[in-house]
mmCIF file of the N, C-alpha and C atoms, coordinates in Angstrom:
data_MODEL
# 
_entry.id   MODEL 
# 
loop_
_atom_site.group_PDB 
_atom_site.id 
_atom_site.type_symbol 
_atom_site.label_atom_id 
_atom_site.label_alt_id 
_atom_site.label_comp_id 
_atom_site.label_asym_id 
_atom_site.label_entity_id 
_atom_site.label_seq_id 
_atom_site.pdbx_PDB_ins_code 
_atom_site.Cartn_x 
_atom_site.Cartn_y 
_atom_site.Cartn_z 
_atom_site.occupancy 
_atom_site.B_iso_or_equiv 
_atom_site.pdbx_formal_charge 
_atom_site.auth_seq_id 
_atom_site.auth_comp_id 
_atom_site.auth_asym_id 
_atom_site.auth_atom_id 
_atom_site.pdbx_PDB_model_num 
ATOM 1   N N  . UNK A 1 1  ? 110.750 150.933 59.107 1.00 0.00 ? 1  UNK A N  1 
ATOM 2   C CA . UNK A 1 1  ? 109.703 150.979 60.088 1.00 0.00 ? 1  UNK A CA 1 
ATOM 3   C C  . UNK A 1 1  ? 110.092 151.979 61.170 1.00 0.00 ? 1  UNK A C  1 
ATOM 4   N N  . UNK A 1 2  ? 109.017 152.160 61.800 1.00 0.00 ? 2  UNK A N  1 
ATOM 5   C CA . UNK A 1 2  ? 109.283 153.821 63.167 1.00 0.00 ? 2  UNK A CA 1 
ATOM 6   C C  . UNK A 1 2  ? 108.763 153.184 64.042 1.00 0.00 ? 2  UNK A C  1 
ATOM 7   N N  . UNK A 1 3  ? 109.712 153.711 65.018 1.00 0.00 ? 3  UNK A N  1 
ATOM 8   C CA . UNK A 1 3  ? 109.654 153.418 66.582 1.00 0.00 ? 3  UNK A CA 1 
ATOM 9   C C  . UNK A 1 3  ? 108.617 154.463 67.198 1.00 0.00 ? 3  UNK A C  1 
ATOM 10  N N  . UNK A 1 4  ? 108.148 154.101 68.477 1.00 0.00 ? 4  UNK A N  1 
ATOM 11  C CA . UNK A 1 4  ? 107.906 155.054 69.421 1.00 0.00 ? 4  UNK A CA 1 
ATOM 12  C C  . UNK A 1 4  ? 108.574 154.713 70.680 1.00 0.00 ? 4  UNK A C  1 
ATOM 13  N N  . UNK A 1 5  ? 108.953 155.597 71.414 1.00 0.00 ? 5  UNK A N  1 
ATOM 14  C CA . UNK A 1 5  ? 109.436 154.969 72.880 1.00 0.00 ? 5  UNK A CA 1 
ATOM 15  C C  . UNK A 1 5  ? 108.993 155.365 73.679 1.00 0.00 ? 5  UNK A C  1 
ATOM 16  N N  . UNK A 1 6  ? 108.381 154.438 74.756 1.00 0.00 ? 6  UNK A N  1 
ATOM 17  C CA . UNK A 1 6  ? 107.376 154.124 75.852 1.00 0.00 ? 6  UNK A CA 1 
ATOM 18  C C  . UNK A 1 6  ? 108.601 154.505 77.225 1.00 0.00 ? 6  UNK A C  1 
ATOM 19  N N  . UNK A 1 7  ? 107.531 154.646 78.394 1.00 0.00 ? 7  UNK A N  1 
ATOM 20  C CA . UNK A 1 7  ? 108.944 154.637 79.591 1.00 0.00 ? 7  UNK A CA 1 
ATOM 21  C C  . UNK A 1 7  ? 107.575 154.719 80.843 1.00 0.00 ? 7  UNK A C  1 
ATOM 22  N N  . UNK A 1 8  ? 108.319 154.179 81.885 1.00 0.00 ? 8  UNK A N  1 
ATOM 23  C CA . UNK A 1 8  ? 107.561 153.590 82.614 1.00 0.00 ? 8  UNK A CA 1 
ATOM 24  C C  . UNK A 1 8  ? 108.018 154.411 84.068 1.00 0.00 ? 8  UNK A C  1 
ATOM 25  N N  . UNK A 1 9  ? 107.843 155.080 85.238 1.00 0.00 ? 9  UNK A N  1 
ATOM 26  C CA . UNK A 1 9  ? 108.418 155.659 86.064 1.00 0.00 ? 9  UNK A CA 1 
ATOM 27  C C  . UNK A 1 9  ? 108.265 154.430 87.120 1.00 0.00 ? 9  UNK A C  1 
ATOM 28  N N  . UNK A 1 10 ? 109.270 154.987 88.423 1.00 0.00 ? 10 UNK A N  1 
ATOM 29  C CA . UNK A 1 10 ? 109.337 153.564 89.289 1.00 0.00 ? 10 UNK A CA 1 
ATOM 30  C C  . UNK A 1 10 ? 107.897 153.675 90.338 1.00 0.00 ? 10 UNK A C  1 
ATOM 31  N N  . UNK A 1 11 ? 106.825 154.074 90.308 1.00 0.00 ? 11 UNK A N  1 
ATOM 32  C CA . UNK A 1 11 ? 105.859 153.884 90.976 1.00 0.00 ? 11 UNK A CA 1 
ATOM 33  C C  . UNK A 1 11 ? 104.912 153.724 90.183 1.00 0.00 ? 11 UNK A C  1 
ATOM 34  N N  . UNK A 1 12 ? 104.627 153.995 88.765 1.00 0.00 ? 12 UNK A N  1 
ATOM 35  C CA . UNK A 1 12 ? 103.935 153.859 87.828 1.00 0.00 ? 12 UNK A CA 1 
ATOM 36  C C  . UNK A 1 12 ? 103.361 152.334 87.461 1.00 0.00 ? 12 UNK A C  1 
ATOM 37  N N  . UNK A 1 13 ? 101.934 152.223 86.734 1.00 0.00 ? 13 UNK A N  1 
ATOM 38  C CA . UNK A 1 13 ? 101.595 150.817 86.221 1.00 0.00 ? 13 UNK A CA 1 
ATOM 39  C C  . UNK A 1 13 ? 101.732 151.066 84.809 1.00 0.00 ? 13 UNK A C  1 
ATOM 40  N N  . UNK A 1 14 ? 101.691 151.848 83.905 1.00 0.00 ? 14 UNK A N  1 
ATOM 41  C CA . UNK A 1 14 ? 101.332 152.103 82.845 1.00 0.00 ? 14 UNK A CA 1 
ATOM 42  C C  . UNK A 1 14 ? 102.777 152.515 82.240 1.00 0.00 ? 14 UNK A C  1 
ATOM 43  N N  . UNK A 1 15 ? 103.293 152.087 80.695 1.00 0.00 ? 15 UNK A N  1 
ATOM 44  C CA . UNK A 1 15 ? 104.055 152.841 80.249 1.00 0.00 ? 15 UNK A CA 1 
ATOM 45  C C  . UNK A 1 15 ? 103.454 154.016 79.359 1.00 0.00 ? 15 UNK A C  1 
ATOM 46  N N  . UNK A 1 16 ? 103.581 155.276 79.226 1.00 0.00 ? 16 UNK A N  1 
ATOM 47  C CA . UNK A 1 16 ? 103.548 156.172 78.362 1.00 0.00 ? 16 UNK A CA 1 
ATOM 48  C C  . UNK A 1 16 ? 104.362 156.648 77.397 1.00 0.00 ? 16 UNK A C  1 
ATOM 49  N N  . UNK A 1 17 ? 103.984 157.270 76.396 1.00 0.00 ? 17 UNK A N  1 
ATOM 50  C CA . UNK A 1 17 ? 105.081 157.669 75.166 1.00 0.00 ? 17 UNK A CA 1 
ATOM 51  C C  . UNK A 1 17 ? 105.345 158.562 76.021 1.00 0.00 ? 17 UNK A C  1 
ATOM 52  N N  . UNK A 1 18 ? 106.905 158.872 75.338 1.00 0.00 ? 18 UNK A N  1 
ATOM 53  C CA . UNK A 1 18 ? 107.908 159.886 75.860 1.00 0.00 ? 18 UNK A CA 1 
ATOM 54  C C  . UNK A 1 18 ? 108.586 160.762 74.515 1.00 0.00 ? 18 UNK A C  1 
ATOM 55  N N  . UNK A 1 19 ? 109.100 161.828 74.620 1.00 0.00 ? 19 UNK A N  1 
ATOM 56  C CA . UNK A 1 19 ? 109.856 162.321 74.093 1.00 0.00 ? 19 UNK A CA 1 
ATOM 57  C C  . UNK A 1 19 ? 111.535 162.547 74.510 1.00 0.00 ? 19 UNK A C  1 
ATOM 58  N N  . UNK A 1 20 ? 112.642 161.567 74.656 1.00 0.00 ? 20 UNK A N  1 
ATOM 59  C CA . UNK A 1 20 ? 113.570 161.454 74.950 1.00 0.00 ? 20 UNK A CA 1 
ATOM 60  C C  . UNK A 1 20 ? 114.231 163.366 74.997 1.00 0.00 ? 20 UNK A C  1 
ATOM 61  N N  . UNK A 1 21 ? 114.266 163.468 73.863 1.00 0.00 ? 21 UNK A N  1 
ATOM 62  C CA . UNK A 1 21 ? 114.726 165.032 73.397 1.00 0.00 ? 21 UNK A CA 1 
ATOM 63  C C  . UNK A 1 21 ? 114.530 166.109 74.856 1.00 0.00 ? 21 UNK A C  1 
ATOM 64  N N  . UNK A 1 22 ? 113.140 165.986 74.975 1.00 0.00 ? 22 UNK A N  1 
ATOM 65  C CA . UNK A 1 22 ? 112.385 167.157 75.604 1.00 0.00 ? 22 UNK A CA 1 
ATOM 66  C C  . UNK A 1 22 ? 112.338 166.818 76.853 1.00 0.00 ? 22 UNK A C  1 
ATOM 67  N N  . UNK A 1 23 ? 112.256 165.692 76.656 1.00 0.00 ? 23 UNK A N  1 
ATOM 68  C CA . UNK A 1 23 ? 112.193 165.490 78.340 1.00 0.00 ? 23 UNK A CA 1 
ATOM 69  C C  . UNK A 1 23 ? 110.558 165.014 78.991 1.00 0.00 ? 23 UNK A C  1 
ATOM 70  N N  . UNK A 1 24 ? 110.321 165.283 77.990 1.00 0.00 ? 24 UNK A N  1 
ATOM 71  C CA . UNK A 1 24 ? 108.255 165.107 77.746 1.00 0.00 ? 24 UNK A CA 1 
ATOM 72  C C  . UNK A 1 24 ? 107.673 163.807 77.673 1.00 0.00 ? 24 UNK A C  1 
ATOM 73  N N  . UNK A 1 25 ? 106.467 163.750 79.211 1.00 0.00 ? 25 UNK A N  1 
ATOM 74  C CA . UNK A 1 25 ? 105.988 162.414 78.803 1.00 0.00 ? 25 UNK A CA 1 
ATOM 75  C C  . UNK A 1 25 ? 104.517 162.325 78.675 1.00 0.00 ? 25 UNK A C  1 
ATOM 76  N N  . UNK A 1 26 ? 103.712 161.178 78.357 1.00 0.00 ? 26 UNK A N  1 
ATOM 77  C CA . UNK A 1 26 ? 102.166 161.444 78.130 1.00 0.00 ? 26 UNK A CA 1 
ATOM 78  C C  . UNK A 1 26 ? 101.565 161.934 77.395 1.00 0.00 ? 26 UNK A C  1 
ATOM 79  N N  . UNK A 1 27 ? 102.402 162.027 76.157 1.00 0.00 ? 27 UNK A N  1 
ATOM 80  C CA . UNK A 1 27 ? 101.688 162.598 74.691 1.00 0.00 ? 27 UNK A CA 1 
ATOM 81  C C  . UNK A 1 27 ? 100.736 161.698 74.217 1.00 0.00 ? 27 UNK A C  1 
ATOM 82  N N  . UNK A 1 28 ? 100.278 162.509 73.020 1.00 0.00 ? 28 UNK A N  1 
ATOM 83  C CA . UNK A 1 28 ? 99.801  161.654 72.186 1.00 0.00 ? 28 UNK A CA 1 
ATOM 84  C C  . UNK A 1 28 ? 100.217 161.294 71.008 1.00 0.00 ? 28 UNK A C  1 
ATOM 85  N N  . UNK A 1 29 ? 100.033 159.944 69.851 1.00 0.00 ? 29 UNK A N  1 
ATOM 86  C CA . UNK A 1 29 ? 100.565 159.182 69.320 1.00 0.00 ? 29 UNK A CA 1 
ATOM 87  C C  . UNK A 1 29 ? 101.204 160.260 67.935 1.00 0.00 ? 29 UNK A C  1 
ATOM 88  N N  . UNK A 1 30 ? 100.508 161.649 67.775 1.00 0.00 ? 30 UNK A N  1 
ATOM 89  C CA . UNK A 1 30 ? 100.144 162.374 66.713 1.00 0.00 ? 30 UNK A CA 1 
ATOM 90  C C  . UNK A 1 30 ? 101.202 163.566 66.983 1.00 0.00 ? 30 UNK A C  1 
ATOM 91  N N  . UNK A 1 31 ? 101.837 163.759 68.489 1.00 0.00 ? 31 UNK A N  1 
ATOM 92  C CA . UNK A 1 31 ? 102.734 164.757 68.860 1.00 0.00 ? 31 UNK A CA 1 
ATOM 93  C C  . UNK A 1 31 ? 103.966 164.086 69.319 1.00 0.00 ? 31 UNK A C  1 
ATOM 94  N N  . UNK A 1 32 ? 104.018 162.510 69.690 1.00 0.00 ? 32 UNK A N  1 
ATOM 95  C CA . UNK A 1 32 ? 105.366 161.717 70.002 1.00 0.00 ? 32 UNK A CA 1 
ATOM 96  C C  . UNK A 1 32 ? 106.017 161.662 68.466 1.00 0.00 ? 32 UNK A C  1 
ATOM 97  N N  . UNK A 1 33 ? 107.735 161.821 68.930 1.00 0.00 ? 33 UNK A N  1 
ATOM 98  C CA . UNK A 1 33 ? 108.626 161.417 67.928 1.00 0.00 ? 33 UNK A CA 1 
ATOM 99  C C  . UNK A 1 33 ? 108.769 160.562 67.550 1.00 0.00 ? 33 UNK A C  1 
ATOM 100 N N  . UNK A 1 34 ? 109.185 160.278 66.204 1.00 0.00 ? 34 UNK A N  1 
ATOM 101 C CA . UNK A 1 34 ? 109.174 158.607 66.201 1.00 0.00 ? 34 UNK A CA 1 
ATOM 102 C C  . UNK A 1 34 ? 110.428 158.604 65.859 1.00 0.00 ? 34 UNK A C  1 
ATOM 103 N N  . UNK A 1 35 ? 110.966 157.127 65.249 1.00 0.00 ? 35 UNK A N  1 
ATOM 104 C CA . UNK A 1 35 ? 112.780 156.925 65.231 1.00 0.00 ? 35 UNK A CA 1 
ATOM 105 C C  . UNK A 1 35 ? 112.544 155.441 64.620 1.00 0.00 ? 35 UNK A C  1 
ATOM 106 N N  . UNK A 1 36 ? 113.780 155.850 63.838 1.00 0.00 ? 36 UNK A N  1 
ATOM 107 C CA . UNK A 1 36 ? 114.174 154.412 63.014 1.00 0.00 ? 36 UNK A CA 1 
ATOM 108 C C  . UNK A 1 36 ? 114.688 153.333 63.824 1.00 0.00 ? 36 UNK A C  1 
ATOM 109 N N  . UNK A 1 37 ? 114.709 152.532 63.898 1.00 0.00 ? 37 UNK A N  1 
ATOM 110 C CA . UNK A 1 37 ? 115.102 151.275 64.892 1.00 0.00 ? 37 UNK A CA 1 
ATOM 111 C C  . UNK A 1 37 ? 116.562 151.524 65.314 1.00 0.00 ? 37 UNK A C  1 
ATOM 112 N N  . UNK A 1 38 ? 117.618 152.033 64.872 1.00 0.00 ? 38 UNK A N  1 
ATOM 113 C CA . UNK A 1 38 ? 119.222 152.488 65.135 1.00 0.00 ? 38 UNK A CA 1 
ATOM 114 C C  . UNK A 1 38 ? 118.793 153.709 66.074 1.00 0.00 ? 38 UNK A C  1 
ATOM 115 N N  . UNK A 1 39 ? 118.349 154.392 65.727 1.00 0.00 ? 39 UNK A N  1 
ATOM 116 C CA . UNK A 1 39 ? 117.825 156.061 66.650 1.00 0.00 ? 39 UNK A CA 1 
ATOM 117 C C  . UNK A 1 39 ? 117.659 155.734 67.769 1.00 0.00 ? 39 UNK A C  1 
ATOM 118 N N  . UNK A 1 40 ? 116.375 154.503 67.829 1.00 0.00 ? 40 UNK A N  1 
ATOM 119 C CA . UNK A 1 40 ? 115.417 154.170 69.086 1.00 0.00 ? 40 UNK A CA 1 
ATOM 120 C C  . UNK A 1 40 ? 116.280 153.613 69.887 1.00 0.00 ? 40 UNK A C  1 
ATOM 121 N N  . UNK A 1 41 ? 116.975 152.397 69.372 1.00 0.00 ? 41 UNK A N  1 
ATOM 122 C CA . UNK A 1 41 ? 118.118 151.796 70.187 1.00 0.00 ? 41 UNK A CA 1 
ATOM 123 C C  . UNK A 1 41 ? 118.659 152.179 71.384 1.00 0.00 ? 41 UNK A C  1 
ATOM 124 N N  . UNK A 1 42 ? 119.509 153.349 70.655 1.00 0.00 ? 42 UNK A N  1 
ATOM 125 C CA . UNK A 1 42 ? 120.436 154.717 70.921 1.00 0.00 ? 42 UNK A CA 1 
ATOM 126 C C  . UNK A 1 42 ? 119.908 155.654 72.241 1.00 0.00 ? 42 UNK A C  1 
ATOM 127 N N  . UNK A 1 43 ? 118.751 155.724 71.794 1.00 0.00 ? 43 UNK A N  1 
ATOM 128 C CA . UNK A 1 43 ? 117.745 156.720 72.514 1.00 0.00 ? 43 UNK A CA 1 
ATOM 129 C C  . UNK A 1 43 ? 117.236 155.882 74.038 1.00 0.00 ? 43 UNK A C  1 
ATOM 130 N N  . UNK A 1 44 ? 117.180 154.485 73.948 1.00 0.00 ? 44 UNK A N  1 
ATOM 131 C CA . UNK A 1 44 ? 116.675 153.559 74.961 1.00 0.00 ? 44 UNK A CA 1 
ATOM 132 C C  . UNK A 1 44 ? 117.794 153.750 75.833 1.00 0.00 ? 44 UNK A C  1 
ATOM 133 N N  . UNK A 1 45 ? 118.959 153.068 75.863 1.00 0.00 ? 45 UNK A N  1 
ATOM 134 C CA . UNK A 1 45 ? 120.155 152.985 75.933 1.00 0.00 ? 45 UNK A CA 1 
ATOM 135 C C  . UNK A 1 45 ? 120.697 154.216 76.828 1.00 0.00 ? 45 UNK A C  1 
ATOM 136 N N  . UNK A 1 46 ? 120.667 155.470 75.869 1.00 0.00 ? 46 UNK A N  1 
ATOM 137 C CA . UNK A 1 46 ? 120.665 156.125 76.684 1.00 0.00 ? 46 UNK A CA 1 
ATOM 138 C C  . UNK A 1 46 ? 120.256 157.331 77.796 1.00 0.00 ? 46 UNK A C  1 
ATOM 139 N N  . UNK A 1 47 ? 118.542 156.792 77.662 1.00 0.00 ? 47 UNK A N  1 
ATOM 140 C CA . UNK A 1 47 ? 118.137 157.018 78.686 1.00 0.00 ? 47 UNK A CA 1 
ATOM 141 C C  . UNK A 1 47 ? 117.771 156.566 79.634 1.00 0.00 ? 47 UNK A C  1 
ATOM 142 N N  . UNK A 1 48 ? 118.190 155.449 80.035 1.00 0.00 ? 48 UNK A N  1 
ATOM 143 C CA . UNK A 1 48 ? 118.383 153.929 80.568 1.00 0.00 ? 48 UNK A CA 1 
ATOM 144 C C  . UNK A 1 48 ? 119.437 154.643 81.546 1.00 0.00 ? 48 UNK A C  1 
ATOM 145 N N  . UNK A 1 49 ? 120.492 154.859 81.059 1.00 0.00 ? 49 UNK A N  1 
ATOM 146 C CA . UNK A 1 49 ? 121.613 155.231 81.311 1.00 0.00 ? 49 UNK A CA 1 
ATOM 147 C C  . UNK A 1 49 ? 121.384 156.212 82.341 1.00 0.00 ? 49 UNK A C  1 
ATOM 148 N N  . UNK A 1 50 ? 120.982 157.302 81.796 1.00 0.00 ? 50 UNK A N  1 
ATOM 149 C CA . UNK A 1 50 ? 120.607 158.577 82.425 1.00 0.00 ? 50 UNK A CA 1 
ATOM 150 C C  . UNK A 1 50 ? 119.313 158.634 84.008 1.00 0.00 ? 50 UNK A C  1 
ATOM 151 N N  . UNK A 1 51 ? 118.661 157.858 83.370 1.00 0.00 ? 51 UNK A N  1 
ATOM 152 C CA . UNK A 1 51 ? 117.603 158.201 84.228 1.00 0.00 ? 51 UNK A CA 1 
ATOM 153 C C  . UNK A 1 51 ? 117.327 156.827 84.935 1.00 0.00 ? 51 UNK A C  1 
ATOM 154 N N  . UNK A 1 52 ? 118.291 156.505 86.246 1.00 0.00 ? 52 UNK A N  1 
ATOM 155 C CA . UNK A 1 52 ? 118.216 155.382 87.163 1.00 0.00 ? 52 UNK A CA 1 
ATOM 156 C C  . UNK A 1 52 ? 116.710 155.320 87.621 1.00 0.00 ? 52 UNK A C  1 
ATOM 157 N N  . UNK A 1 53 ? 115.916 153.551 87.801 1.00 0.00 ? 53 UNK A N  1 
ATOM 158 C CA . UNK A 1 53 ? 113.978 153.776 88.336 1.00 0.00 ? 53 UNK A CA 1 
ATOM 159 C C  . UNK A 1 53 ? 113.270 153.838 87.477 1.00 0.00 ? 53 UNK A C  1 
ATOM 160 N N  . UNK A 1 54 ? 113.513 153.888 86.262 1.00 0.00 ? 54 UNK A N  1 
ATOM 161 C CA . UNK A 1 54 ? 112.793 154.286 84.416 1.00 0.00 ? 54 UNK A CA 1 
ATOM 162 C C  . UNK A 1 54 ? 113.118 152.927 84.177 1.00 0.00 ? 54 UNK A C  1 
ATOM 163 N N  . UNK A 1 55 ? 112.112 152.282 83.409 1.00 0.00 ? 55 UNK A N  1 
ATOM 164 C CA . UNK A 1 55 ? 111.921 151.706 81.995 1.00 0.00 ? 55 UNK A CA 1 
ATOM 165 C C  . UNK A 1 55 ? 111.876 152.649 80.800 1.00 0.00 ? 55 UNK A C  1 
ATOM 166 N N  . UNK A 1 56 ? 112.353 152.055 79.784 1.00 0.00 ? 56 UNK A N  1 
ATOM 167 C CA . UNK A 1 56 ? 112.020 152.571 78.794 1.00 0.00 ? 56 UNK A CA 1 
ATOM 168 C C  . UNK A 1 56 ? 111.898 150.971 77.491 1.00 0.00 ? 56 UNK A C  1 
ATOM 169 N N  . UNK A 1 57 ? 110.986 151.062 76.546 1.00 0.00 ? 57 UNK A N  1 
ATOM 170 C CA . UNK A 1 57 ? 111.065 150.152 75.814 1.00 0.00 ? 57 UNK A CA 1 
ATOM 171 C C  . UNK A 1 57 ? 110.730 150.725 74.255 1.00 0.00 ? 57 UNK A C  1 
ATOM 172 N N  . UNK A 1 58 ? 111.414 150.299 73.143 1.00 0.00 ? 58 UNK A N  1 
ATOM 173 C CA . UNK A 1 58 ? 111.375 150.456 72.209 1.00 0.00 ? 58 UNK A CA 1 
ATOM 174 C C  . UNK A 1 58 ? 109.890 149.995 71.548 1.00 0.00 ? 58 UNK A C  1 
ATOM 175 N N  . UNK A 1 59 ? 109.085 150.180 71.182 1.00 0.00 ? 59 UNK A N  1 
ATOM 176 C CA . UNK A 1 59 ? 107.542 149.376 70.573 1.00 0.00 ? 59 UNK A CA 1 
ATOM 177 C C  . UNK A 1 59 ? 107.528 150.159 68.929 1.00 0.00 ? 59 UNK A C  1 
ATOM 178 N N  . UNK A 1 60 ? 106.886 149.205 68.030 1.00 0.00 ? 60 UNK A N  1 
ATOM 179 C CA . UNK A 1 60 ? 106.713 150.057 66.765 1.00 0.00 ? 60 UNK A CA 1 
ATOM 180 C C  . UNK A 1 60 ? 105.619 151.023 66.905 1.00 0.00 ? 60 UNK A C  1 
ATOM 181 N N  . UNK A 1 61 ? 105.487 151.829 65.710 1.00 0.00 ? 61 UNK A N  1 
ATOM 182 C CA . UNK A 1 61 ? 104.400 152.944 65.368 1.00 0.00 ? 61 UNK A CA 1 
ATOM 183 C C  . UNK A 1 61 ? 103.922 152.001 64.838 1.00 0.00 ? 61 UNK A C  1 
ATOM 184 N N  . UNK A 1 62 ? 102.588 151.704 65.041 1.00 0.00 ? 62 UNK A N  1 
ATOM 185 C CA . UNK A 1 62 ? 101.164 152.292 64.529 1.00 0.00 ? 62 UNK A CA 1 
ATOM 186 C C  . UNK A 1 62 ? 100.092 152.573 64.615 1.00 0.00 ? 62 UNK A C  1 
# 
């Protein structure tokens, strides 16, 4: 199964897809990356890490 990962900024109501890689947020479902559940993990984790005021949450594709 494929992930997408959502992320939430600290003044924000809404989470949006993100592109961890790029740095890119507010795509759409057809231009976001997706990731195997080990990837997404990885990818949450550490941009969690990175970017203090962010949510980020793992959700499936579809």
């Amino acid at each position: 199964m494929y992930y997408f990962i959502y992320c939430k900024g600290p003044n924000e109501k809404r989470f949006t897809l993100c592109n961890p890689w790029k740095g890119t947020r507010g795509m759409g479902k057809v231009y976001a990356p997706r990731f195997l559940k080990d990837q997404a993990d990885y990818a949450v984790a550490w941009m969690a890490e990175h970017n203090p005021g962010f949510i980020f949450q793992r959700r499936p594709a579809r």
